[in-house]
C-alpha positions in Angstrom: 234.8 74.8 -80.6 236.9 78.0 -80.6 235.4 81.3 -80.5 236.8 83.9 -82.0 237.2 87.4 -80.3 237.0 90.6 -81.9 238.6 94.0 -81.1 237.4 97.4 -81.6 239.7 98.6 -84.6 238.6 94.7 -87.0 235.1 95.8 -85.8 235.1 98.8 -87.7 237.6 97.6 -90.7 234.3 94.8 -91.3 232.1 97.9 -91.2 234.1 100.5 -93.2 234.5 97.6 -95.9 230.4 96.9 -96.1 230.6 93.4 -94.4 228.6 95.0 -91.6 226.4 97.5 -92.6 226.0 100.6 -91.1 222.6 100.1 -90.2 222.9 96.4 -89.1 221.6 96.0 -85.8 225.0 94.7 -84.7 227.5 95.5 -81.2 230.8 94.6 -80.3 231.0 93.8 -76.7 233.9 92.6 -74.8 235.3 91.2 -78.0 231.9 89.4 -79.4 229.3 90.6 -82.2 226.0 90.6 -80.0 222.8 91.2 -82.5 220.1 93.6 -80.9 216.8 92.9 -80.7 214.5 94.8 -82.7 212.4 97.5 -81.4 208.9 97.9 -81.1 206.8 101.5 -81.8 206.3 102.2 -77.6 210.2 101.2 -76.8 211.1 103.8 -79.9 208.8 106.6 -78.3 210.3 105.4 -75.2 213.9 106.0 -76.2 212.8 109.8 -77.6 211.3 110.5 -74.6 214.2 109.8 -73.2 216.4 111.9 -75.4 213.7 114.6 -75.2 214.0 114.7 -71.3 217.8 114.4 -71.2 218.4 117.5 -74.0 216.5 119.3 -71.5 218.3 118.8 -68.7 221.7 118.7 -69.9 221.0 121.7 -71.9 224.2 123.1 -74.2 227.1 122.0 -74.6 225.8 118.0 -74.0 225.3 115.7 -77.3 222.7 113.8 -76.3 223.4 110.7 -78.4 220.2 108.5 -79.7 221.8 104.4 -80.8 224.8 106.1 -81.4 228.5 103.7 -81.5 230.9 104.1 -78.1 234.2 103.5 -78.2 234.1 102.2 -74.4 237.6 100.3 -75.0 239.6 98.1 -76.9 237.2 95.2 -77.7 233.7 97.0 -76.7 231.8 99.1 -79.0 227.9 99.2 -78.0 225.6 101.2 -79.2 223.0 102.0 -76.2 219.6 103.3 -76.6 220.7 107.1 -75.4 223.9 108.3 -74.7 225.0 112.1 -73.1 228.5 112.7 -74.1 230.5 116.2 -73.4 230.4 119.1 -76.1 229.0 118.8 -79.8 228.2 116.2 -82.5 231.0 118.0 -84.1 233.5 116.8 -82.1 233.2 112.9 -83.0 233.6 113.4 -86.6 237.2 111.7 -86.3 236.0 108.8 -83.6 233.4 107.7 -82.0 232.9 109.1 -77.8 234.6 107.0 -75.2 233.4 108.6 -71.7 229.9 109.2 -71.6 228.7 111.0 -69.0 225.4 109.1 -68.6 224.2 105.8 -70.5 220.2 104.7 -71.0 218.9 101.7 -72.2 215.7 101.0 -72.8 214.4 97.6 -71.6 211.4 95.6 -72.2 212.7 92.1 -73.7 216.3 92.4 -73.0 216.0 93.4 -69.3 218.1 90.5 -68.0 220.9 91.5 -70.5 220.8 95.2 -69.6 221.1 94.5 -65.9 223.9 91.6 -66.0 225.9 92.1 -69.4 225.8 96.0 -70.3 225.8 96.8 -66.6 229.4 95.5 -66.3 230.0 96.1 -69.6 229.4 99.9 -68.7 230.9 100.0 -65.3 233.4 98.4 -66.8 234.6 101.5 -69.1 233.9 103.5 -66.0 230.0 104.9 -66.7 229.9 106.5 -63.5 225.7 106.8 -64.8 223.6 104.1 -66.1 219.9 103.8 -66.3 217.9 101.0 -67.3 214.5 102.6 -68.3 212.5 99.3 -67.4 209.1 99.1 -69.4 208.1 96.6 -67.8 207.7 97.5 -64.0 207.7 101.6 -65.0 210.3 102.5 -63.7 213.7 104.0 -63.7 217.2 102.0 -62.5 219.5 103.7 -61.8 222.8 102.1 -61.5 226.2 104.2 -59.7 229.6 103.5 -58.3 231.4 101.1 -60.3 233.3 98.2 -59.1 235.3 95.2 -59.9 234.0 92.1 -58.8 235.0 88.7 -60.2 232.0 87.3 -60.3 230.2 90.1 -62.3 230.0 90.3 -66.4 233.0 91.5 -67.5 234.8 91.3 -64.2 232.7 94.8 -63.0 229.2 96.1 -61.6 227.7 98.7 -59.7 227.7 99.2 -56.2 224.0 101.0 -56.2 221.1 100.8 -58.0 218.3 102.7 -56.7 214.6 102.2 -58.5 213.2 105.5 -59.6 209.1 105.2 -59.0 206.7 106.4 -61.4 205.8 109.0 -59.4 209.8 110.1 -58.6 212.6 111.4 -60.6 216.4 111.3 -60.9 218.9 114.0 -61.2 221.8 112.9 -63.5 225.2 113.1 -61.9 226.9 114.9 -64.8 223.5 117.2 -64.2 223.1 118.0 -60.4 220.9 120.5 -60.8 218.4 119.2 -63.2 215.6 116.9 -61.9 214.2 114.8 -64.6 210.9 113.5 -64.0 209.9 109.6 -64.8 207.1 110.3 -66.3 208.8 112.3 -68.9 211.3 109.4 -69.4 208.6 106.7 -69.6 205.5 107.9 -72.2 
């Protein structure tokens, strides 16, 4: 059996020409078409409380992106839960962002794949940031320093995670000064 791998340019050819649809819960990452999982009601009021918090504390001139494409790299194109880019919508009208400042997923069902695949997926592209907002223990992961190691997804992970508590919060990186509580990440 031979699988065929996919690059970030024939990715959005089969979208532009209505094979994929736009709204077709569909990712490309590191070259293969990964469907998402669909969301339940408390993991979409999860993710815009999420996007509520982060608009806060970035404040202007941040996009805080809600399932929004990246253009991480060549073959990857994932479209995580929230996203916090630098400057305006207005500036991806000609491409999609390729160095977010900070990347969120929301995890209840897909927590395995959020910490193994995405997380070297992201540290990968060089997401300095990544949380896993994890529904099911409430709490906050926050994942930092990437690093390439063999043995990791995509040949990359991250050298710290600290676990936010209920009770705690985290200060985004791109965002020293702002303190974002987990009870206003987590509903």
């Amino acid at each position: 059996m031979e699988i065929r791998r996919w690059r970030r340019v024939e990715y959005e050819r089969l979208i532009d020409a209505g094979v994929l649809p736009p709204d077709e819960p569909v990712e490309l990452m590191g070259g293969h078409l990964v469907v998402a999982e669909p969301q339940g009601s408390y993991h979409f009021a999860t993710i815009r409380a999420v996007e509520e918090a982060l608009r806060t504390a970035f404040g202007p001139g941040w996009d805080v992106r809600v399932q929004g494409p990246l253009a991480l790299d060549d073959d990857s194109e994932p479209e995580p839960d929230v996203a916090v880019v630098p400057g305006s919508f207005r500036d991806y009208l000609a491409g999609h962002p390729s160095r977010p400042v900070l990347v969120v997923e929301v995890s209840e069902t897909s927590l395995d794949v959020d910490r193994d695949q995405k997380a070297g997926l992201y540290a990968r592209a060089g997401v300095a940031d990544y949380w896993i907002v994890n529904l099911v223990e409430h709490v906050v992961e926050v994942h930092r320093g990437p690093v390439a190691d063999p043995d990791a997804a995509f040949g990359w992970r991250y050298q710290t995670i600290h676990r936010a508590e209920r009770q705690g919060s985290v200060a985004p990186l791109a965002a020293p000064g702002a303190s974002v509580r987990v009870v206003d990440l987590i509903p």
